[in-house]
C-alpha positions in Angstrom: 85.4 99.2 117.1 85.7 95.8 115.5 88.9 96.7 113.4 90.7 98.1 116.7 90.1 94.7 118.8 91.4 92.9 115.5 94.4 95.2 115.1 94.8 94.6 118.6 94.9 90.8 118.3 97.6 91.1 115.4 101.2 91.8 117.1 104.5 91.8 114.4 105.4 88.1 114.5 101.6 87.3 112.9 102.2 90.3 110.5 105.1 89.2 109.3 103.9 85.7 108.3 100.9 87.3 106.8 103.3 89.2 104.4 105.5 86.2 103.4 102.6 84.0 102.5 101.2 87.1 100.8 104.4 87.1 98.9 104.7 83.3 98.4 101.2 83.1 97.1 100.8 86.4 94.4 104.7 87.3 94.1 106.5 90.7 94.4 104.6 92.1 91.3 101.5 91.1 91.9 100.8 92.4 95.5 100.9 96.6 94.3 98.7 95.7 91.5 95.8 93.7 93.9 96.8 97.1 96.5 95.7 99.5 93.8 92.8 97.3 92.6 91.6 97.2 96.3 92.2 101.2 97.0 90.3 102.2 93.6 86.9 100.0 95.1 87.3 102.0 98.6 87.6 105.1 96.2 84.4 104.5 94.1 82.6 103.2 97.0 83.3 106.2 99.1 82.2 108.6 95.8 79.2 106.4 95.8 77.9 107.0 99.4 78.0 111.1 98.9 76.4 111.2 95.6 72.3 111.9 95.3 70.2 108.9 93.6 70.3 109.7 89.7 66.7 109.8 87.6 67.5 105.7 87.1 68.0 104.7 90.9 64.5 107.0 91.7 62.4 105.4 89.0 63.9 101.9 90.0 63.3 102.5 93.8 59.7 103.6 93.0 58.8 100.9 90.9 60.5 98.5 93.5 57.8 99.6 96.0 54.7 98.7 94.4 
């Protein structure tokens, strides 16, 4: 809900000074590599909220609740 009142709130003139100062600040090479860097963290976070708690994470939550 919070992203679509933000989205909202951004029109084309703000997005297009977002992307030049994006450019001035990390340059045209820079921007796909930060982009992929930022896509593989959604990635491993998303594989991390599906898989079941490992032997480690069960002793560590059990010993956590002492």
């Amino acid at each position: 809900m919070l992203i679509t009142i933000l989205l909202g709130l951004i029109g084309g003139p703000e997005l297009a000074v977002i992307i030049i100062a994006l450019l001035l600040l990390f340059g045209g090479k820079k921007i796909p590599e930060l982009m992929r860097g930022l896509g593989q963290g959604v990635k491993a976070f998303k594989d991390g909220q599906f898989e079941e708690p490992t032997k480690e994470q069960h002793s560590a939550d059990k010993s956590g609740n002492n």
